[in-house]
PQR file with spaces between the fields and no chain letter, atoms N, CA, C, O and H, PARSE charges and radii, in Angstrom:
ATOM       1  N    UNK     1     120.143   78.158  114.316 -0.4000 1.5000
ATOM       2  CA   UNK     1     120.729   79.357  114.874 -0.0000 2.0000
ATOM       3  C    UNK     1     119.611   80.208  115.471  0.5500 1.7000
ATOM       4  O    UNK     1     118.678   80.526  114.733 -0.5500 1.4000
ATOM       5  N    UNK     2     119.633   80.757  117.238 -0.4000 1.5000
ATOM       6  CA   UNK     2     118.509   81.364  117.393 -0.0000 2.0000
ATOM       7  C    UNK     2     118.912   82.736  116.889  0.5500 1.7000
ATOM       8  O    UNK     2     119.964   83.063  116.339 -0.5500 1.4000
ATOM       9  H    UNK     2     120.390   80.499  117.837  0.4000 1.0000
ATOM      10  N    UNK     3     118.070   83.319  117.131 -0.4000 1.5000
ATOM      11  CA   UNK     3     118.134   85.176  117.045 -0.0000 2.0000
ATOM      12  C    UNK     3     119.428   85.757  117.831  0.5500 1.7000
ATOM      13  O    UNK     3     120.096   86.702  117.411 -0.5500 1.4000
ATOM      14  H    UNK     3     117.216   83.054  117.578  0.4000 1.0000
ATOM      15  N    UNK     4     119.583   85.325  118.567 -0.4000 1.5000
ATOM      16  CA   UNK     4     120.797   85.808  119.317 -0.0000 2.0000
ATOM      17  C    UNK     4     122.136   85.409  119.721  0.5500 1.7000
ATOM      18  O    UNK     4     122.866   85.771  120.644 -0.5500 1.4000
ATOM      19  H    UNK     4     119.040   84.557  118.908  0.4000 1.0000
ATOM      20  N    UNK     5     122.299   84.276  118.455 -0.4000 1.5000
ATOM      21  CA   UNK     5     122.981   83.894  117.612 -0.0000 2.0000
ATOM      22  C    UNK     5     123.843   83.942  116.494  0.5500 1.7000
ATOM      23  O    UNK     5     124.806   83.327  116.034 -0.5500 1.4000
ATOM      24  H    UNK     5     121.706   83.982  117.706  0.4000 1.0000
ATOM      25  N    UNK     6     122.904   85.206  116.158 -0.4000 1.5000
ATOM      26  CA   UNK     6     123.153   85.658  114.791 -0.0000 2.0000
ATOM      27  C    UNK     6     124.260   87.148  114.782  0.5500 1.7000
ATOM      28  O    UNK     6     123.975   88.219  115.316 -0.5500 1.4000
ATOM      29  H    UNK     6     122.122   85.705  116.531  0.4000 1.0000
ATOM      30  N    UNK     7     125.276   86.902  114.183 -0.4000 1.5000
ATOM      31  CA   UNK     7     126.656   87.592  114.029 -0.0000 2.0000
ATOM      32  C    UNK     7     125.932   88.439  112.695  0.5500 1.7000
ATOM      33  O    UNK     7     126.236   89.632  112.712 -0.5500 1.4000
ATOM      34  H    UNK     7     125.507   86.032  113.749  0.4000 1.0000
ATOM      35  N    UNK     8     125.274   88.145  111.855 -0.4000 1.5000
ATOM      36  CA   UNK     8     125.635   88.488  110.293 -0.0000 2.0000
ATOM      37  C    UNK     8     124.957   90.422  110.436  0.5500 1.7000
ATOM      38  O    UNK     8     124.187   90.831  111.305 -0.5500 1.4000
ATOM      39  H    UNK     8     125.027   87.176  111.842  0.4000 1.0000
ATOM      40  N    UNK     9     125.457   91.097  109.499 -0.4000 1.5000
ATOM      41  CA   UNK     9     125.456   92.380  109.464 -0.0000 2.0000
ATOM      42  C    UNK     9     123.656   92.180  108.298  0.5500 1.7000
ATOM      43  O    UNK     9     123.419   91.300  107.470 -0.5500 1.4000
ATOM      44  H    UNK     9     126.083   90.765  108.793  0.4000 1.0000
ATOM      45  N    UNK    10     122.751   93.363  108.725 -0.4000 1.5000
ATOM      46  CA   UNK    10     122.010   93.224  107.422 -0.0000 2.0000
ATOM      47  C    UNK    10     121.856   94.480  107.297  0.5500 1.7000
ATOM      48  O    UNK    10     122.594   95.239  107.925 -0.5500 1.4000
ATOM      49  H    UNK    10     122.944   94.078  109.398  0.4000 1.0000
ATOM      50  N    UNK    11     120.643   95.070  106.272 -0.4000 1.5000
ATOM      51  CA   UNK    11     120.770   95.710  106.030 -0.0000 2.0000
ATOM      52  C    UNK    11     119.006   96.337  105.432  0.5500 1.7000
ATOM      53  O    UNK    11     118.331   95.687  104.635 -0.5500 1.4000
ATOM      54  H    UNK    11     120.043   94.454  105.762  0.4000 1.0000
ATOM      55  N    UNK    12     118.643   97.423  105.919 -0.4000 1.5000
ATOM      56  CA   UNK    12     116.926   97.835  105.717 -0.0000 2.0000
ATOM      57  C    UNK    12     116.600   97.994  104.305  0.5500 1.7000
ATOM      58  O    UNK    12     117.106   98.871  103.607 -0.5500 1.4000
ATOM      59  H    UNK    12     119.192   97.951  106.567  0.4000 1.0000
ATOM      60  N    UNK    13     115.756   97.145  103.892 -0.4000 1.5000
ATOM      61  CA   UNK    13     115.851   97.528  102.102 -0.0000 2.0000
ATOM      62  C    UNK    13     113.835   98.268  101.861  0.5500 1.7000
ATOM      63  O    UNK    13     112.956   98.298  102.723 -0.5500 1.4000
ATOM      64  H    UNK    13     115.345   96.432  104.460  0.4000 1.0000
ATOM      65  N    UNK    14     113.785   98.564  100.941 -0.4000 1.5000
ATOM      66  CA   UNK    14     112.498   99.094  100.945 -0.0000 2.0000
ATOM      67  C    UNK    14     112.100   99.204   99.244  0.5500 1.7000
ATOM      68  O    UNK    14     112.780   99.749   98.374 -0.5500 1.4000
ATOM      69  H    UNK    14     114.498   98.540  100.241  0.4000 1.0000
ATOM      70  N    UNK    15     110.908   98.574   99.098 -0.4000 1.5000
ATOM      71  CA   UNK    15     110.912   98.563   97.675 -0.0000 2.0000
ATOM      72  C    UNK    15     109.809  100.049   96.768  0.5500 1.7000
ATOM      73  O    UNK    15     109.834  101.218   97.152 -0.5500 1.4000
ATOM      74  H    UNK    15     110.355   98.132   99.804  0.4000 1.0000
ATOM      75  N    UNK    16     109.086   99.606   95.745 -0.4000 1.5000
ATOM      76  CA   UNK    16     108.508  100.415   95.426 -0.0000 2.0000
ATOM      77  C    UNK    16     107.161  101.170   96.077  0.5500 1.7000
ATOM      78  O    UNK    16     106.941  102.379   95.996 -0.5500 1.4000
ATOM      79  H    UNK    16     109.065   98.657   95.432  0.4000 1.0000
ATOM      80  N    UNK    17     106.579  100.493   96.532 -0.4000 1.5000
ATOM      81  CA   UNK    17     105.483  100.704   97.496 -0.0000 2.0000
ATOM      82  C    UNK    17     105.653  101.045   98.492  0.5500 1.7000
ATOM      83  O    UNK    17     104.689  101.106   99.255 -0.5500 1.4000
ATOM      84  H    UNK    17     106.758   99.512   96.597  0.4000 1.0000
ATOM      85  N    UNK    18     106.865  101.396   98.905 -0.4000 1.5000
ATOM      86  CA   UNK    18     107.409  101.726  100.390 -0.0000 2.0000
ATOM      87  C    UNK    18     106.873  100.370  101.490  0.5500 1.7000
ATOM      88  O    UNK    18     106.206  100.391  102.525 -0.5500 1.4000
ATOM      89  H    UNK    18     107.649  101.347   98.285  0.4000 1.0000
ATOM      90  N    UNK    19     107.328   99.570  100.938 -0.4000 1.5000
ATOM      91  CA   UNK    19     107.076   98.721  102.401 -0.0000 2.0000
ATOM      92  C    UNK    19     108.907   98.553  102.492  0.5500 1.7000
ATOM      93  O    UNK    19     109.835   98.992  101.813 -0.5500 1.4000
ATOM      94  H    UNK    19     107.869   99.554  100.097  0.4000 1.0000
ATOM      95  N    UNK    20     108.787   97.588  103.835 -0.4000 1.5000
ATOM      96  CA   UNK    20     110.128   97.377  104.106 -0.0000 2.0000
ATOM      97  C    UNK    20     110.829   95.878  104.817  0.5500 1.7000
ATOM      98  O    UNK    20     110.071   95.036  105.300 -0.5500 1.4000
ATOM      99  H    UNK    20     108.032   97.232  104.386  0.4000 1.0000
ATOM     100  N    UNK    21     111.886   95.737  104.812 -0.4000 1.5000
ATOM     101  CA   UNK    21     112.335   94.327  104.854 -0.0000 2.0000
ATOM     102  C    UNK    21     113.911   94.435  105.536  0.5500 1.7000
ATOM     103  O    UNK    21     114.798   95.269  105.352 -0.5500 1.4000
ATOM     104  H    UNK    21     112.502   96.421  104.420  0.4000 1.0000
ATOM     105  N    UNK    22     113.861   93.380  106.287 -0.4000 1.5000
ATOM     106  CA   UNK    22     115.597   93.445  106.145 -0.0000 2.0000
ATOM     107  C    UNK    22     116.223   92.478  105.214  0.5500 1.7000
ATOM     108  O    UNK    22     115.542   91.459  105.105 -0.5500 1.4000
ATOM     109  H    UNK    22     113.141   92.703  106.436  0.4000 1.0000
ATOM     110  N    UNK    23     117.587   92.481  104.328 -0.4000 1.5000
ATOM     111  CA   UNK    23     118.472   91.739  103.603 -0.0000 2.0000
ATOM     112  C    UNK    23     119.976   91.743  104.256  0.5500 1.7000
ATOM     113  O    UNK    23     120.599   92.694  104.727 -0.5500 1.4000
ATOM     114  H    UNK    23     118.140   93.309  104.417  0.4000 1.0000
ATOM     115  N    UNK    24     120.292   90.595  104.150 -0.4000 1.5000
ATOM     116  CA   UNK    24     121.580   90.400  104.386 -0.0000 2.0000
ATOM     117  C    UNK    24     122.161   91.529  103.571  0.5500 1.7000
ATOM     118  O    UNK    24     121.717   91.978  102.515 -0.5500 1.4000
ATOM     119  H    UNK    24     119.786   89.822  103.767  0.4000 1.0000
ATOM     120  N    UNK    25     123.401   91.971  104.348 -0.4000 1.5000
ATOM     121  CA   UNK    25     124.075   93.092  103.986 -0.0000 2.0000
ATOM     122  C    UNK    25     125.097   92.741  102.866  0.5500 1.7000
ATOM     123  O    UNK    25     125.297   93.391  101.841 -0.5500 1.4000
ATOM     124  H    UNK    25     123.762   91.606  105.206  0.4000 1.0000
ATOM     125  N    UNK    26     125.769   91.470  103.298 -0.4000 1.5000
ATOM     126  CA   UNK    26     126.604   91.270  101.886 -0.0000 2.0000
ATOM     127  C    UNK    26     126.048   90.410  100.587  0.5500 1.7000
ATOM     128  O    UNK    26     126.751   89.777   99.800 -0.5500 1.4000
ATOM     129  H    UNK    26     125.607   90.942  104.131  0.4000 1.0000
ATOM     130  N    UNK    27     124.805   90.529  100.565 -0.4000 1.5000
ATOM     131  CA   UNK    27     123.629   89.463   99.509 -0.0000 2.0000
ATOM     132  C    UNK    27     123.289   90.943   98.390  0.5500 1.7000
ATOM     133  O    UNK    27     122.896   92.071   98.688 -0.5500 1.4000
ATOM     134  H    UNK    27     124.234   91.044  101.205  0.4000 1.0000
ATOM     135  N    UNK    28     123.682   90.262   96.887 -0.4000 1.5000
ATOM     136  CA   UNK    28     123.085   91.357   95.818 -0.0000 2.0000
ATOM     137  C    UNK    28     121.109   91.651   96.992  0.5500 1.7000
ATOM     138  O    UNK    28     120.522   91.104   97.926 -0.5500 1.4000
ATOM     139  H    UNK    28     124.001   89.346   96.645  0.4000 1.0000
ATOM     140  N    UNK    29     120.944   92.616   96.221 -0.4000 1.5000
ATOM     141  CA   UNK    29     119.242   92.654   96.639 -0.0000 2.0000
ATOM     142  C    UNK    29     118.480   92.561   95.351  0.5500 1.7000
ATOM     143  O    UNK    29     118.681   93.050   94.239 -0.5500 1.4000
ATOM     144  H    UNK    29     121.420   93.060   95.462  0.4000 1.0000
ATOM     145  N    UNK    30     117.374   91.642   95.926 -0.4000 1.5000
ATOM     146  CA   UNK    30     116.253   91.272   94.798 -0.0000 2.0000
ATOM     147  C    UNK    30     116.111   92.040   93.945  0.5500 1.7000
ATOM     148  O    UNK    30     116.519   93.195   94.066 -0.5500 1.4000
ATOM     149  H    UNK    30     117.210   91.244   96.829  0.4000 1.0000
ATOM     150  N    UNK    31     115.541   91.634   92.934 -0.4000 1.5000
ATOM     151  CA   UNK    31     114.762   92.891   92.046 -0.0000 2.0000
ATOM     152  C    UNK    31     113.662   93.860   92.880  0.5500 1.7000
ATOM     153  O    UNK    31     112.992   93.476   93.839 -0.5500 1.4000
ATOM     154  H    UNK    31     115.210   90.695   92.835  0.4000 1.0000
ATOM     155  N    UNK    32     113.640   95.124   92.321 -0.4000 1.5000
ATOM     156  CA   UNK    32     112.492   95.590   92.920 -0.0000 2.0000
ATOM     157  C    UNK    32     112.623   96.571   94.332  0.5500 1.7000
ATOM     158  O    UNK    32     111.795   97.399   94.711 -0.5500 1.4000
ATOM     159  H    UNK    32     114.184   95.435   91.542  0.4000 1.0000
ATOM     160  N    UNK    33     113.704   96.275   94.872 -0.4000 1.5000
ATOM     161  CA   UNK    33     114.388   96.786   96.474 -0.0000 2.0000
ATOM     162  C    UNK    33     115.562   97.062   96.266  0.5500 1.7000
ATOM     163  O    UNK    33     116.389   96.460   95.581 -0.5500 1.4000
ATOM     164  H    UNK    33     114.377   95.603   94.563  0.4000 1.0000
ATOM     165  N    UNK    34     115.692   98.335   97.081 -0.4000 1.5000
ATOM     166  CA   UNK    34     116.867   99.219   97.191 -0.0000 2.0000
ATOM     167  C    UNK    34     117.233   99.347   98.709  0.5500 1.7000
ATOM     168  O    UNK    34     116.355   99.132   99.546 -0.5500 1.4000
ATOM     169  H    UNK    34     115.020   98.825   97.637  0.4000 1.0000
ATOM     170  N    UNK    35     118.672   99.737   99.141 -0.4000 1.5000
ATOM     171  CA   UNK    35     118.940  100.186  100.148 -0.0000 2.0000
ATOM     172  C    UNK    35     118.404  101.239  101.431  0.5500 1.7000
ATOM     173  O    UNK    35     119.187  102.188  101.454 -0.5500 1.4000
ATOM     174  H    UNK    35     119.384   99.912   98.462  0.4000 1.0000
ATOM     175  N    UNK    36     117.518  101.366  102.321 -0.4000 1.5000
ATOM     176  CA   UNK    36     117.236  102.398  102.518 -0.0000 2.0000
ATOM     177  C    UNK    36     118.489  103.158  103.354  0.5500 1.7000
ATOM     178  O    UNK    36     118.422  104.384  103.443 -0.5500 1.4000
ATOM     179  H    UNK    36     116.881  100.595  102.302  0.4000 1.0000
ATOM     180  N    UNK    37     119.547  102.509  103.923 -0.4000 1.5000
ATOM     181  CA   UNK    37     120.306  103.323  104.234 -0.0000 2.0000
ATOM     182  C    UNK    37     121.071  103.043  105.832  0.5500 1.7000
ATOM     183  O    UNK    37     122.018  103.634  106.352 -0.5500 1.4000
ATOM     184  H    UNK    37     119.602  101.513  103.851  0.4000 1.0000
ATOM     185  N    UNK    38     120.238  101.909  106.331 -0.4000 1.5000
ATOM     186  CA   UNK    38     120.504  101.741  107.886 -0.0000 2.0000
ATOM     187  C    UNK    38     121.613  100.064  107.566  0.5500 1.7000
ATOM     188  O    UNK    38     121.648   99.387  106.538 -0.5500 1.4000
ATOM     189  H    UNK    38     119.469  101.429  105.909  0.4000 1.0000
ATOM     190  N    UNK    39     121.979   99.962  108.199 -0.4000 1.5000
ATOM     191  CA   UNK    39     122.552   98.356  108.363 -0.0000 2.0000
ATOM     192  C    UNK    39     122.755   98.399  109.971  0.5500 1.7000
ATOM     193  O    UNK    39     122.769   99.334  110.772 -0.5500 1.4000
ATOM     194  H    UNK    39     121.950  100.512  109.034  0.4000 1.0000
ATOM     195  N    UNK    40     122.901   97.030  110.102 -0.4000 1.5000
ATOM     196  CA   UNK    40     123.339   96.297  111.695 -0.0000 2.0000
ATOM     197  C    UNK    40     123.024   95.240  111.823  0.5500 1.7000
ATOM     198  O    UNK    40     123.013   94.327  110.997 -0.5500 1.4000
ATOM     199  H    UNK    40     122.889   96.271  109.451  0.4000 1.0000
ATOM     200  N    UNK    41     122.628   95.259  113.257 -0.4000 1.5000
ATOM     201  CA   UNK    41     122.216   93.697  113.749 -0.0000 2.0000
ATOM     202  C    UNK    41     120.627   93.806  113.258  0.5500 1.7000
ATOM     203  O    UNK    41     119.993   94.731  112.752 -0.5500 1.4000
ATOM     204  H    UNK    41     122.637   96.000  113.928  0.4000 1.0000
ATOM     205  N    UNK    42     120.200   92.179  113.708 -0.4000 1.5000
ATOM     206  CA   UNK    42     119.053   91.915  113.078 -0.0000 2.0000
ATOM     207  C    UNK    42     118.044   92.880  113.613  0.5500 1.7000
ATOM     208  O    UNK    42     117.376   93.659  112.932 -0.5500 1.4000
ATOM     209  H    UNK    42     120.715   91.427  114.120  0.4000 1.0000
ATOM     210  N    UNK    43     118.004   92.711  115.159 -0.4000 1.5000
ATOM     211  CA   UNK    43     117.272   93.507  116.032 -0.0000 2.0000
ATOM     212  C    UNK    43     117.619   95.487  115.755  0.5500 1.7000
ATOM     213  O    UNK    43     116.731   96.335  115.678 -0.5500 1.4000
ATOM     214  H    UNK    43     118.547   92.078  115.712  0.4000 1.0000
ATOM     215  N    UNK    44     118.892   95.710  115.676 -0.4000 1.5000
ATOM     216  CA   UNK    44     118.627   97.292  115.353 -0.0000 2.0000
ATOM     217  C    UNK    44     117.437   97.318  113.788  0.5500 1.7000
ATOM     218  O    UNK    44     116.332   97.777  113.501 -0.5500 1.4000
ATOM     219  H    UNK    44     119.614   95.020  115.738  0.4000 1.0000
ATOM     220  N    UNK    45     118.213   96.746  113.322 -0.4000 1.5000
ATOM     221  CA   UNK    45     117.423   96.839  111.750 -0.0000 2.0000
ATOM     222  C    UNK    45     115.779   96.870  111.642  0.5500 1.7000
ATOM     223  O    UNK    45     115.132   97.515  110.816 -0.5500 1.4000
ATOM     224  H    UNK    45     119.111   96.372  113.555  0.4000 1.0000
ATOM     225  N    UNK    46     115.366   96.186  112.468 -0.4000 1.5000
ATOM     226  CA   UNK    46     114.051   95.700  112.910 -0.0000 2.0000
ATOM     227  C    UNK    46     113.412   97.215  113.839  0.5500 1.7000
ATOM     228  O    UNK    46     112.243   97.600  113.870 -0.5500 1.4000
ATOM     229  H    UNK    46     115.891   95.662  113.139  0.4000 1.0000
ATOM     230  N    UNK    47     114.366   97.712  114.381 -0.4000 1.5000
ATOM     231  CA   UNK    47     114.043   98.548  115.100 -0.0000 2.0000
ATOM     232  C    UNK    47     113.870   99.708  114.177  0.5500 1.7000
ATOM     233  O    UNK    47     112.941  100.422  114.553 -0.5500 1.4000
ATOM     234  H    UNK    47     115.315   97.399  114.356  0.4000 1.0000
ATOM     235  N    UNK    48     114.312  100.026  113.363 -0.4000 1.5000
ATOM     236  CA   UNK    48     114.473  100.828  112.664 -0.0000 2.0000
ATOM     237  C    UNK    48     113.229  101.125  111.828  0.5500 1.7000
ATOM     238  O    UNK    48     112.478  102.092  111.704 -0.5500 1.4000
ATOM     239  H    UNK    48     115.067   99.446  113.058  0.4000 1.0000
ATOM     240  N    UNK    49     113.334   99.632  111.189 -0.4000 1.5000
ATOM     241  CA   UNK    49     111.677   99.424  110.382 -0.0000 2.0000
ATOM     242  C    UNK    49     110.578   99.822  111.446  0.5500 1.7000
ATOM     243  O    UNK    49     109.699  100.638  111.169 -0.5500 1.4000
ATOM     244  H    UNK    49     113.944   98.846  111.290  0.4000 1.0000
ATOM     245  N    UNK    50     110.667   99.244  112.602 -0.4000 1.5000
ATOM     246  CA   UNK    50     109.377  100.060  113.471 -0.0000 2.0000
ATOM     247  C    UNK    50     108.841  101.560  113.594  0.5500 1.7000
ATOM     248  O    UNK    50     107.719  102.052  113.718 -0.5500 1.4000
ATOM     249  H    UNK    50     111.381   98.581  112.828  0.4000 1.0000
ATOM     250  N    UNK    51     110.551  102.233  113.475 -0.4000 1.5000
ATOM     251  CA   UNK    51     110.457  103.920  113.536 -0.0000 2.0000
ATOM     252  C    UNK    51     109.877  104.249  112.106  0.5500 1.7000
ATOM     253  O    UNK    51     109.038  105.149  112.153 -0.5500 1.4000
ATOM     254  H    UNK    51     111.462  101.834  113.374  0.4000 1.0000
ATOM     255  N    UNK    52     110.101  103.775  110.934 -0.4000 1.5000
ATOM     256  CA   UNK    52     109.812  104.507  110.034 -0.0000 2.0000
ATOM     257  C    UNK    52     108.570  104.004  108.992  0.5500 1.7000
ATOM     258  O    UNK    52     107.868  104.694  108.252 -0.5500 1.4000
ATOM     259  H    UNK    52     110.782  103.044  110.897  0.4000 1.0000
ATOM     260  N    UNK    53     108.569  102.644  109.200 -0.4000 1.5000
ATOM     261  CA   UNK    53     106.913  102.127  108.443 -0.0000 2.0000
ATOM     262  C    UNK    53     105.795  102.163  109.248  0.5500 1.7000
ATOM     263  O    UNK    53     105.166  101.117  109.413 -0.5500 1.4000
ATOM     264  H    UNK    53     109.140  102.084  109.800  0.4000 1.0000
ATOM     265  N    UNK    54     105.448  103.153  109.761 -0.4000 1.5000
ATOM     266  CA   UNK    54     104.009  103.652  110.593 -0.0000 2.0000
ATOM     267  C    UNK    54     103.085  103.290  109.892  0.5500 1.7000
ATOM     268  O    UNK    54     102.083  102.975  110.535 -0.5500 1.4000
ATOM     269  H    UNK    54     105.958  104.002  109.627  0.4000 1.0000
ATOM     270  N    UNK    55     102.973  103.160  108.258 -0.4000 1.5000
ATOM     271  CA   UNK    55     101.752  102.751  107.875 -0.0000 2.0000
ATOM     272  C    UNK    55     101.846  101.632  106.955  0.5500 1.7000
ATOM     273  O    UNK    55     102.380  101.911  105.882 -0.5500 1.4000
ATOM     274  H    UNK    55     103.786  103.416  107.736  0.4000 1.0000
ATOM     275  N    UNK    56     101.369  100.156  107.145 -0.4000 1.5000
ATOM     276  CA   UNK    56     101.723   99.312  106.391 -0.0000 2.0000
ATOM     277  C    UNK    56     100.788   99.209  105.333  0.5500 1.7000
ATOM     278  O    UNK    56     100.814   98.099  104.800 -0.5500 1.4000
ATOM     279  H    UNK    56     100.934   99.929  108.017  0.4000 1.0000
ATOM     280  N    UNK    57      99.770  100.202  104.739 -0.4000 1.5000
ATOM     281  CA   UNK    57      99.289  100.236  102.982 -0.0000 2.0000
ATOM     282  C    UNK    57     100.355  100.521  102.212  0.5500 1.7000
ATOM     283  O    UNK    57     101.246  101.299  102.550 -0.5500 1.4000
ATOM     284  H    UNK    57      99.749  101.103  105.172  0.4000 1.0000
ATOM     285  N    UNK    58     100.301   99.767  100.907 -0.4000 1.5000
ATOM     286  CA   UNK    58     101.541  100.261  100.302 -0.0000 2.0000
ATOM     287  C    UNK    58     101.146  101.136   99.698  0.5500 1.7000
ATOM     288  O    UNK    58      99.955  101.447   99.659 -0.5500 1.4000
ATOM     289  H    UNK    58      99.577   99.134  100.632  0.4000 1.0000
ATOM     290  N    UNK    59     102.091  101.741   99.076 -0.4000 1.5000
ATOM     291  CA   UNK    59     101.841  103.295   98.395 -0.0000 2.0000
ATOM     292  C    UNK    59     101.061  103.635   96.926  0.5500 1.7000
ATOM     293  O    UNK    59     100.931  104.643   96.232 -0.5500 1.4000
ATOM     294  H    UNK    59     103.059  101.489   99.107  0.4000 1.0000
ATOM     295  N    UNK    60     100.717  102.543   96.863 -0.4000 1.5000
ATOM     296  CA   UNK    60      99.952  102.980   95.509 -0.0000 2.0000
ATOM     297  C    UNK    60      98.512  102.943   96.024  0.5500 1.7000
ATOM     298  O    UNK    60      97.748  103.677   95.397 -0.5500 1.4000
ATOM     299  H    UNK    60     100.822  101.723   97.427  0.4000 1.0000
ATOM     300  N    UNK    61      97.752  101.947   97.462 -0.4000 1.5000
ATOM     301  CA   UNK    61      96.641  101.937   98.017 -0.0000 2.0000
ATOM     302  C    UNK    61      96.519  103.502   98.895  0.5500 1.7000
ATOM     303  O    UNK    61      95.580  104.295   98.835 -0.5500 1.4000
ATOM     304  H    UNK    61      98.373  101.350   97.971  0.4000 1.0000
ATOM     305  N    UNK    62      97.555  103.601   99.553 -0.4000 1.5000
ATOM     306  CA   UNK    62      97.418  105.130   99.991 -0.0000 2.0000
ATOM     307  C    UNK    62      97.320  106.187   98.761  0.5500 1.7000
ATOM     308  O    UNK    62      96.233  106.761   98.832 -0.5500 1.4000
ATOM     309  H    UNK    62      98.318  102.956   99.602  0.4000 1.0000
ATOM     310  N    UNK    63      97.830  106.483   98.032 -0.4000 1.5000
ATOM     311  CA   UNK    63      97.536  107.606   96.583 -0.0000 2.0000
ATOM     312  C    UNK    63      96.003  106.621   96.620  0.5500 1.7000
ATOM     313  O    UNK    63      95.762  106.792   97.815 -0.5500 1.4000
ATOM     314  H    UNK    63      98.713  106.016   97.974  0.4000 1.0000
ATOM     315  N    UNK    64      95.303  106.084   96.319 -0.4000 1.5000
ATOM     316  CA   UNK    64      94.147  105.688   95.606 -0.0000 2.0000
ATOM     317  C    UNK    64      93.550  106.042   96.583  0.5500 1.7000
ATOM     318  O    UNK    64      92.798  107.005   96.433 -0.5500 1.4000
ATOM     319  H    UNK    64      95.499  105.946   95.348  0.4000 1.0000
ATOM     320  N    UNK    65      93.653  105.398   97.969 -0.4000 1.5000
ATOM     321  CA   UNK    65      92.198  106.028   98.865 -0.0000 2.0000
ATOM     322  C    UNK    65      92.640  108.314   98.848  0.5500 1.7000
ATOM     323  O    UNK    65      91.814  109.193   98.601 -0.5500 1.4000
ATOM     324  H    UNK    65      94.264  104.615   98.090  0.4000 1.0000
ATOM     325  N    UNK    66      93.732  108.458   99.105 -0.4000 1.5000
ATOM     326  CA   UNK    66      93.825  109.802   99.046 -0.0000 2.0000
ATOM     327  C    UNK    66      92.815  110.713   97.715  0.5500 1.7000
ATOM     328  O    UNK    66      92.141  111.728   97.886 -0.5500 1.4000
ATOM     329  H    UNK    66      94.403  107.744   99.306  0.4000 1.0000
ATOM     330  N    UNK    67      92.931  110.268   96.981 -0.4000 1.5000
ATOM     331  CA   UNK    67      92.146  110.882   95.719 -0.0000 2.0000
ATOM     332  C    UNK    67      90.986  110.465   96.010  0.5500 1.7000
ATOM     333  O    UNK    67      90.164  111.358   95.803 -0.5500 1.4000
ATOM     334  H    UNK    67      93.479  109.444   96.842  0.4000 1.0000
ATOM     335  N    UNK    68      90.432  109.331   96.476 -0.4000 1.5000
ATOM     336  CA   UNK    68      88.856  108.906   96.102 -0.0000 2.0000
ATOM     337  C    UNK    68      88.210  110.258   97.402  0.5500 1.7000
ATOM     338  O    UNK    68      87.346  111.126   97.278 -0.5500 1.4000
ATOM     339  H    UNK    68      91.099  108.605   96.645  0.4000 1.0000
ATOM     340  N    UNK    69      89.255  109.820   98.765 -0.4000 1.5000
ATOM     341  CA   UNK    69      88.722  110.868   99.576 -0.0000 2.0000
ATOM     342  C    UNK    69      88.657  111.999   99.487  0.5500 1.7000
ATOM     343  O    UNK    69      87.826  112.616  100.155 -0.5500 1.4000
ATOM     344  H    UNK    69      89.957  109.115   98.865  0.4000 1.0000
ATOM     345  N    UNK    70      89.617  112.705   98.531 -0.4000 1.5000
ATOM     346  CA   UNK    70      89.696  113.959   98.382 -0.0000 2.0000
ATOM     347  C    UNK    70      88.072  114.342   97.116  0.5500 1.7000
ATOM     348  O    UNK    70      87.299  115.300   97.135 -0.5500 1.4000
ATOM     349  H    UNK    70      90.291  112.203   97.989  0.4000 1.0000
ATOM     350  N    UNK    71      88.107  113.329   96.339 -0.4000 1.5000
ATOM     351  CA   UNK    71      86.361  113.551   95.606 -0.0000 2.0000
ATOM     352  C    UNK    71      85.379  113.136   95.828  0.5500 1.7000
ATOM     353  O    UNK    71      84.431  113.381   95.082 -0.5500 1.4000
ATOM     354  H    UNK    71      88.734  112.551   96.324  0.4000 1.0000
ATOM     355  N    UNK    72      85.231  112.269   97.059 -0.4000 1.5000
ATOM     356  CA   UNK    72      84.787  111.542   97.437 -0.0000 2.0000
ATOM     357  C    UNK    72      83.537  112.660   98.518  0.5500 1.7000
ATOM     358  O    UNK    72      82.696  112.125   99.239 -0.5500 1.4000
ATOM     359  H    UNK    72      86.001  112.070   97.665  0.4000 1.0000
């Protein structure tokens, strides 16, 4: 099936570290990842992740360099 092929609804999930992923919309979600709130096609979904993960450190490497820089 190519990309533009694809009928199925998904859905933007984002786990603890704030990174992000798409999941099929009607699939339980892994451990670890929650809904962030968008669903659609593959490509909106994707689009979406572009607008809002500007920074791909996950969030426990951003808090760690933030403190070292702030005593640093």
């Amino acid at each position: 099936m190519s990309a533009d092929d694809d009928t199925r609804t998904y859905a933007v999930v984002v786990n603890d570290e704030e990174q992000f992923s798409i999941w099929w919309d009607d699939r339980e979600l892994p451990a670890g990842w929650r809904r962030e709130g968008t669903t659609g096609t593959r490509g909106e979904c994707l689009a979406r992740i572009d607008e809002v993960w500007t920074d791909m450190r996950p969030l426990s490497l951003r808090r760690w360099m933030d403190e070292h820089a702030a005593t640093g």
